[in-house]
Residue frames relative to the residue before (quaternion, step in Angstrom):
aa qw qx qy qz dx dy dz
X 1.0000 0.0000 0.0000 0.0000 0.00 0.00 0.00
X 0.2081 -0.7579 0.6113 0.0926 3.63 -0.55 1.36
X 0.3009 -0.6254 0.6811 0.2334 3.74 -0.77 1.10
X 0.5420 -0.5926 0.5760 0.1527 3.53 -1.77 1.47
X 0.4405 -0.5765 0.5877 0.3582 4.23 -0.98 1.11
X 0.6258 -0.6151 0.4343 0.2036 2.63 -1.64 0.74
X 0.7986 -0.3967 0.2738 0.3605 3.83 -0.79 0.36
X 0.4308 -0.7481 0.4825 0.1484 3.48 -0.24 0.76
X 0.5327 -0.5402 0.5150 0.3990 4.10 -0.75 0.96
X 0.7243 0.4842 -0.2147 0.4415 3.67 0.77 -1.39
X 0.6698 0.3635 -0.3600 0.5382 3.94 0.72 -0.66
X 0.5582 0.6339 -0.4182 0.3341 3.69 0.69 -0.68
X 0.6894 0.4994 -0.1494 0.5030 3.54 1.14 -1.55
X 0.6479 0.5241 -0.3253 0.4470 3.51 1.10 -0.61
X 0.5907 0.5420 -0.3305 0.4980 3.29 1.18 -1.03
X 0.6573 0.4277 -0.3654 0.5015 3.84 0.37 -1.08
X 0.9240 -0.0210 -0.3683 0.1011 3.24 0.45 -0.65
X 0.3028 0.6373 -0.5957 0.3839 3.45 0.78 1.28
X 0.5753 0.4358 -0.5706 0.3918 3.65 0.51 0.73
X 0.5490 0.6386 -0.3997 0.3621 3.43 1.44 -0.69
X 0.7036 0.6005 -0.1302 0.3569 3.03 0.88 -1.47
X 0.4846 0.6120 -0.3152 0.5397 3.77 1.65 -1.38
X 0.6485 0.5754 -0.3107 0.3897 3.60 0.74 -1.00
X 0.6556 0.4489 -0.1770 0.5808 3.86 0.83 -0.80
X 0.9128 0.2558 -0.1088 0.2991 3.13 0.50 -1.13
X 0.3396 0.7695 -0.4458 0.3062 3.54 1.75 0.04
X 0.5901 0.4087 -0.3219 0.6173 4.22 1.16 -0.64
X 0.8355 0.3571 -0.3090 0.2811 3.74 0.26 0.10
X 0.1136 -0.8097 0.4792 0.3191 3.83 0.90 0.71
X 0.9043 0.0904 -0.3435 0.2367 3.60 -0.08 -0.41
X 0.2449 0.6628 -0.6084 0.3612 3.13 0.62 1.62
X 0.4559 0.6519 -0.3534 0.4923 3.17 1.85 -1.01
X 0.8789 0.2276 -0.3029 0.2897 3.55 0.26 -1.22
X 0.3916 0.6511 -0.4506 0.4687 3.87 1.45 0.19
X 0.6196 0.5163 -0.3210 0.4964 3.59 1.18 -1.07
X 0.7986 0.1587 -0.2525 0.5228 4.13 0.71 -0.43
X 0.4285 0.5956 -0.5313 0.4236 3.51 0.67 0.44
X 0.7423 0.4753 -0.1741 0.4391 3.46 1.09 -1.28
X 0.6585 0.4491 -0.3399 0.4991 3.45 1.26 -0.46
X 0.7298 0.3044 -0.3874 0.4740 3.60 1.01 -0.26
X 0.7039 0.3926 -0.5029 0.3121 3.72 0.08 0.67
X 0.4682 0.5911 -0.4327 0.4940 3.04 1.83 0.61
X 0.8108 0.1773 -0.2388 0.5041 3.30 0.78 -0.84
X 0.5450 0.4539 -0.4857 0.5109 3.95 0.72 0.51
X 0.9216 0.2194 -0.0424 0.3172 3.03 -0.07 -1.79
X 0.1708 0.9566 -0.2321 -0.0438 3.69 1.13 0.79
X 0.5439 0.6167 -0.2387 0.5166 2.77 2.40 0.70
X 0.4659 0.5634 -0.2728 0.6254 2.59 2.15 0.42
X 0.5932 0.4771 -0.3614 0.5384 3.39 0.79 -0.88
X 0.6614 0.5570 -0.3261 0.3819 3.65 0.86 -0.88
X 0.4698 0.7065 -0.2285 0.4774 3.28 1.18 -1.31
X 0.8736 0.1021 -0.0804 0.4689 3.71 -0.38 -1.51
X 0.6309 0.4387 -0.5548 0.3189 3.45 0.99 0.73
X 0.5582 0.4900 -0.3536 0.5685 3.80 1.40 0.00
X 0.5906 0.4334 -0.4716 0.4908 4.03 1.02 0.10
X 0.6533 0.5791 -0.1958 0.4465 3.79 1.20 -0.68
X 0.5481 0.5149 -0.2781 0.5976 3.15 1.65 -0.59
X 0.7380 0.4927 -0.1989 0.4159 3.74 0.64 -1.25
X 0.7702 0.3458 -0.2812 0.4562 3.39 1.03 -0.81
X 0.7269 0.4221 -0.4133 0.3501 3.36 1.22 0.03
X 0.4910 0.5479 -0.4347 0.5193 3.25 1.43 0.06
X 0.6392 0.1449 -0.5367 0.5314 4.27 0.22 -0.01
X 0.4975 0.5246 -0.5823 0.3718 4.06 0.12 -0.71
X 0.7878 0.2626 -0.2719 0.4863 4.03 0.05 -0.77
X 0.5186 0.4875 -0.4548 0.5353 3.89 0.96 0.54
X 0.8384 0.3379 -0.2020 0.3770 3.30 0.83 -0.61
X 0.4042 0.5117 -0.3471 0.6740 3.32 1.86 0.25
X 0.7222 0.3118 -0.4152 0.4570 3.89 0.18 -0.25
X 0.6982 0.4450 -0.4801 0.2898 3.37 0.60 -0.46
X 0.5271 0.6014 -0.4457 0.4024 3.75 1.27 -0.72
X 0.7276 0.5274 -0.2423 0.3658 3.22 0.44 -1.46
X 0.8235 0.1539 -0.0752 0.5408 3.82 0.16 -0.95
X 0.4091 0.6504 -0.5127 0.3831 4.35 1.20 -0.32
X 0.7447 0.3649 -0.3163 0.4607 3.90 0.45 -0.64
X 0.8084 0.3942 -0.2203 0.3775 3.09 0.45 -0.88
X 0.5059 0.3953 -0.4531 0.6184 3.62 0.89 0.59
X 0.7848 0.1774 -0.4937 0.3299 3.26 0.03 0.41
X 0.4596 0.5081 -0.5989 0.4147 3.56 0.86 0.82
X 0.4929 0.6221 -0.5015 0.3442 3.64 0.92 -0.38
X 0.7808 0.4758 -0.1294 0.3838 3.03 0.82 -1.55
X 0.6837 0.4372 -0.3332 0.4800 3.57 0.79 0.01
X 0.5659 0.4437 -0.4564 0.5240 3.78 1.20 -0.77
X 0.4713 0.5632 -0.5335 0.4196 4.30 0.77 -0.42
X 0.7530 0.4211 -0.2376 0.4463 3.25 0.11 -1.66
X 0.6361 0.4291 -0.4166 0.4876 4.33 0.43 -0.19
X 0.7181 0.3634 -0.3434 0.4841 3.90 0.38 -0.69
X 0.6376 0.2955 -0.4911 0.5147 3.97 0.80 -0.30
């Protein structure tokens, strides 16, 4: 008989907080399942969790490069020409 390691600093903190959470989410079933989807690719799949947090990081950093340039790319350069007509 092989006695089980003791709890982890990291499973401890999960546990606390998925009781917080159970609280909020006990009227909402599929918050329930986002709530254990999310705990098992943290604690299984944690090169995954790693994965979609550096794809999430990349796509919102060109996704907001490419939203500023539509938005404000034209319109600085009317700034800059009505300057250049009045000097």
């Amino acid at each position: 008989d092989t006695i089980p390691p003791v709890p982890s600093m990291y499973e401890k903190t999960v546990k606390e907080m998925r009781k917080k959470f159970n609280k909020f989410a006990k009227d909402n079933e599929q918050l329930q399942y986002l709530l254990t989807d999310f705990e098992h690719i943290i604690s299984f799949r944690k090169n995954a969790a790693a994965g979609l947090l550096v794809m999430g990081v990349i796509v919102g950093f060109w996704l907001g490069i490419i939203v500023s340039l539509l938005a404000f790319g034209k319109g600085n350069e009317k700034k800059v020409k009505s300057k250049s007509k009045k000097e």
